[in-house]
mmCIF file of the C-alpha atoms, coordinates in Angstrom:
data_MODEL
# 
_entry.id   MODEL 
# 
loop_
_atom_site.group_PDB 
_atom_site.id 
_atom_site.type_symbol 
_atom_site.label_atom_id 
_atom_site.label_alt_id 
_atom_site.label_comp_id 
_atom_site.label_asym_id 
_atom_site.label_entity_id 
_atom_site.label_seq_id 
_atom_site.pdbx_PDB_ins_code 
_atom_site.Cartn_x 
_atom_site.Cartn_y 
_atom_site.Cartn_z 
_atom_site.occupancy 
_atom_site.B_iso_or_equiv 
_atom_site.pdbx_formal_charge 
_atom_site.auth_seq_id 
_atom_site.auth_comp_id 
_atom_site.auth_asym_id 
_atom_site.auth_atom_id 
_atom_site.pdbx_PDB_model_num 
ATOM 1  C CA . UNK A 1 1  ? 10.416  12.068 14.831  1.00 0.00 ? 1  UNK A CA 1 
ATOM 2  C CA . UNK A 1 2  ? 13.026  12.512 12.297  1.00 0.00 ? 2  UNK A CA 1 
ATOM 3  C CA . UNK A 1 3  ? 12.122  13.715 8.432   1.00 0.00 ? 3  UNK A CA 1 
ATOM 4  C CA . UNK A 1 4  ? 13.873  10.272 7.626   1.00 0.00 ? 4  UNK A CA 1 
ATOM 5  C CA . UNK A 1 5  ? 11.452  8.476  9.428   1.00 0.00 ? 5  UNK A CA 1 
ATOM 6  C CA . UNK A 1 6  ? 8.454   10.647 7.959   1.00 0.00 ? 6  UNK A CA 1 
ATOM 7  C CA . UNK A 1 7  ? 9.233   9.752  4.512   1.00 0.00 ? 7  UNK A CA 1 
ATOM 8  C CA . UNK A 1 8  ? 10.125  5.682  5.537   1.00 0.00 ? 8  UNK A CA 1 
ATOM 9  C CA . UNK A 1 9  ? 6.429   5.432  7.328   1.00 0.00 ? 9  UNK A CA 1 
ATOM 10 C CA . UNK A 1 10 ? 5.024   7.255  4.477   1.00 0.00 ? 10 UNK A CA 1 
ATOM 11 C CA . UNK A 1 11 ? 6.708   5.006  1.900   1.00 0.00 ? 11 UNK A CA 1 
ATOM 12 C CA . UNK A 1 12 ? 5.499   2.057  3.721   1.00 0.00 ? 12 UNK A CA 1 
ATOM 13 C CA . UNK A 1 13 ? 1.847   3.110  3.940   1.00 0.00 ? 13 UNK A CA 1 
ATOM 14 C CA . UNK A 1 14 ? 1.868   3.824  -0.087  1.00 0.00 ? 14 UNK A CA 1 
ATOM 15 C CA . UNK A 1 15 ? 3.386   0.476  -0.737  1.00 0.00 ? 15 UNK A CA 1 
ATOM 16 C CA . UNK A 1 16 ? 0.576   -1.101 1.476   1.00 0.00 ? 16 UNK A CA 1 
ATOM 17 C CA . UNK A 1 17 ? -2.039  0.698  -0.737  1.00 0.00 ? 17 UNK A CA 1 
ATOM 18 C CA . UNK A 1 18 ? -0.501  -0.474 -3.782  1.00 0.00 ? 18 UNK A CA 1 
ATOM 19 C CA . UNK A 1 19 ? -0.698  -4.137 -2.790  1.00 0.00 ? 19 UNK A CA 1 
ATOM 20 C CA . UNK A 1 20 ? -4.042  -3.856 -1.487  1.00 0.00 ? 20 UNK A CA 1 
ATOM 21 C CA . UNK A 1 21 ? -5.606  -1.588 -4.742  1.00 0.00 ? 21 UNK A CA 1 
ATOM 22 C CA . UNK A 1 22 ? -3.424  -2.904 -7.015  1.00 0.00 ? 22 UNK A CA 1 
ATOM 23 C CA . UNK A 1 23 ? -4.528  -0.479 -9.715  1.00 0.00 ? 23 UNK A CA 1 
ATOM 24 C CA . UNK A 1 24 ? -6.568  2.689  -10.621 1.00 0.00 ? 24 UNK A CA 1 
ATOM 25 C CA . UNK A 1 25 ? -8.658  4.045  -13.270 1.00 0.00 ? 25 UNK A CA 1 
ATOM 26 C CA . UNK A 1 26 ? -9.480  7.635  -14.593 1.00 0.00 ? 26 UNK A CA 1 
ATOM 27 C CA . UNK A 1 27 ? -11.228 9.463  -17.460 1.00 0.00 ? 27 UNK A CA 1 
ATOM 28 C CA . UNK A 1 28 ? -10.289 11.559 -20.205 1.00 0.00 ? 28 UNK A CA 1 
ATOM 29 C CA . UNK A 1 29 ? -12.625 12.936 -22.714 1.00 0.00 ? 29 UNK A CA 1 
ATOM 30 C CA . UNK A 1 30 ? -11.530 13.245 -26.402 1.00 0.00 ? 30 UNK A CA 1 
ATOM 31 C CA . UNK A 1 31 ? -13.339 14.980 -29.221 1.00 0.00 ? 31 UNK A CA 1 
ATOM 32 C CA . UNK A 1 32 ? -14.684 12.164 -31.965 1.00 0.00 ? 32 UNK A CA 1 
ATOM 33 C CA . UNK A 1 33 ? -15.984 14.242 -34.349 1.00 0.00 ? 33 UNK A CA 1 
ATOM 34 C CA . UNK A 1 34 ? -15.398 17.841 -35.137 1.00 0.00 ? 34 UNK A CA 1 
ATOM 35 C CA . UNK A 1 35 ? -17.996 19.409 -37.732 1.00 0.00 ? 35 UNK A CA 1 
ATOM 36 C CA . UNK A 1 36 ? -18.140 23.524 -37.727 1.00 0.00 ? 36 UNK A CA 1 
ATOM 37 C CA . UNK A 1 37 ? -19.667 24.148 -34.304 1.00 0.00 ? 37 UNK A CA 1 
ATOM 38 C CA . UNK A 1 38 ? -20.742 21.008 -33.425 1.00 0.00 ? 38 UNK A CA 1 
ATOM 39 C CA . UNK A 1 39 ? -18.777 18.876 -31.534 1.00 0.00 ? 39 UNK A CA 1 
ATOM 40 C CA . UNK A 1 40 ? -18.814 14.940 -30.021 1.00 0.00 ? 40 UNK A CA 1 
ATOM 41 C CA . UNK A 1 41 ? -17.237 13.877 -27.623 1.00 0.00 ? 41 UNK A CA 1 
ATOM 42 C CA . UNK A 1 42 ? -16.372 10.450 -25.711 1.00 0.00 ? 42 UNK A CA 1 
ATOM 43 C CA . UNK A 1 43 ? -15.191 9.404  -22.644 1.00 0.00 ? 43 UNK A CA 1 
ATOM 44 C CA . UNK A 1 44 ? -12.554 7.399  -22.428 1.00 0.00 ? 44 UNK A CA 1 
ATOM 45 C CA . UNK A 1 45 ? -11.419 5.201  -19.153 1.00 0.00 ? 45 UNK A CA 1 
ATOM 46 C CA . UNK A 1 46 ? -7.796  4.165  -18.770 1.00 0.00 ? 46 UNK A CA 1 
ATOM 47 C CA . UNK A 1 47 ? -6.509  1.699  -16.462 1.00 0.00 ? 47 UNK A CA 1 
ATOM 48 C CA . UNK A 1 48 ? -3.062  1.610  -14.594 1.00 0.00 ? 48 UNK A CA 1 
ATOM 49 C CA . UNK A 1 49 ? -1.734  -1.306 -13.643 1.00 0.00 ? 49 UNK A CA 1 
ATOM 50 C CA . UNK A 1 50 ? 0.629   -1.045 -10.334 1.00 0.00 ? 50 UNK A CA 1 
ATOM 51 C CA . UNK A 1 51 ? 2.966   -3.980 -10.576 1.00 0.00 ? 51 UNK A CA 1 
ATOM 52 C CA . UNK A 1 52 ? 3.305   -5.352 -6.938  1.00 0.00 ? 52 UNK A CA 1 
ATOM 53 C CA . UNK A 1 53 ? 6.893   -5.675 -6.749  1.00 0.00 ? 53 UNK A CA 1 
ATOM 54 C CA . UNK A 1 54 ? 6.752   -2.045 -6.614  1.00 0.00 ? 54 UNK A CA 1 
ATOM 55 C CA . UNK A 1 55 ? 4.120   -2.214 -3.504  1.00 0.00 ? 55 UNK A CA 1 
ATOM 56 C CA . UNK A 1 56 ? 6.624   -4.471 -1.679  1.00 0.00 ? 56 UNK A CA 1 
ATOM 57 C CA . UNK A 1 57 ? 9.907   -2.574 -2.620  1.00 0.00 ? 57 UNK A CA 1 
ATOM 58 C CA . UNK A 1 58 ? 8.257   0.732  -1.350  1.00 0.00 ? 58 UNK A CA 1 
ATOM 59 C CA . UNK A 1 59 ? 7.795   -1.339 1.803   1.00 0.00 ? 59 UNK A CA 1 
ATOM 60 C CA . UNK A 1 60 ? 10.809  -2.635 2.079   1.00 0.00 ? 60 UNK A CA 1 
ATOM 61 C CA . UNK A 1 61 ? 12.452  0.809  1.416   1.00 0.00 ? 61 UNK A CA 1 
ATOM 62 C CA . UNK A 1 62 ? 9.865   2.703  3.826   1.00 0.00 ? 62 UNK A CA 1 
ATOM 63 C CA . UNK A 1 63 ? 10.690  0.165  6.650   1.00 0.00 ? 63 UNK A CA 1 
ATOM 64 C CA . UNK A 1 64 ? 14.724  0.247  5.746   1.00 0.00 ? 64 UNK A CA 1 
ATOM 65 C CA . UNK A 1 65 ? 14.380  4.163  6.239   1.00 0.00 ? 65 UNK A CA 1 
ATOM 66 C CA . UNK A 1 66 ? 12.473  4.094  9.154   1.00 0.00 ? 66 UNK A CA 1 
ATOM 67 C CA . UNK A 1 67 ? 15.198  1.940  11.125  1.00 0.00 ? 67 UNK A CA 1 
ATOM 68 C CA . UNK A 1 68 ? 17.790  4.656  9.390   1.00 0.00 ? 68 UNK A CA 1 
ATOM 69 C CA . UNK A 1 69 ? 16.386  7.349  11.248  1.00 0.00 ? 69 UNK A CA 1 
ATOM 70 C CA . UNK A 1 70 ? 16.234  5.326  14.536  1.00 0.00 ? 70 UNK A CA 1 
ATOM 71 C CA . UNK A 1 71 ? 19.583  4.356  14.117  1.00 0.00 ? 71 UNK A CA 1 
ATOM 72 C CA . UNK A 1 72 ? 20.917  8.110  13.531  1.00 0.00 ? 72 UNK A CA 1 
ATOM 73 C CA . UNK A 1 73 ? 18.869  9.255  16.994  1.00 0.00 ? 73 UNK A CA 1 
# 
């Protein structure tokens, strides 16, 4: 299998998991109050947002690749 192909079926497989999660979360921890040695501290959770436009354009692109590398065999 061509790299070309690698990269289109891995596209496509990405774009799938964006349209099916359709966003993720993660921590950080930031300091809230600072006095001498003491120290407190919060989590914080962000969310991101994947638009899914981008889920179906890395399909598209995966699956445009993919018959690329066919094409060039």
């Amino acid at each position: 299998m061509k790299p070309i192909s690698i990269v289109g079926l891995l596209l496509v497989v990405v774009g799938i998991a964006a349209l099916a999660i359709g966003r993720f979360s993660y921590t950080t921890e930031e300091k809230v109050l600072e006095v001498g040695p003491l120290v407190a501290t919060a989590d914080q959770e962000h969310t991101v947002h994947i638009p899914d436009i981008a889920g179906i354009l890395a399909i598209v692109a995966g699956v445009a690749l993919v018959v690329a590398g066919r094409r060039r065999a």
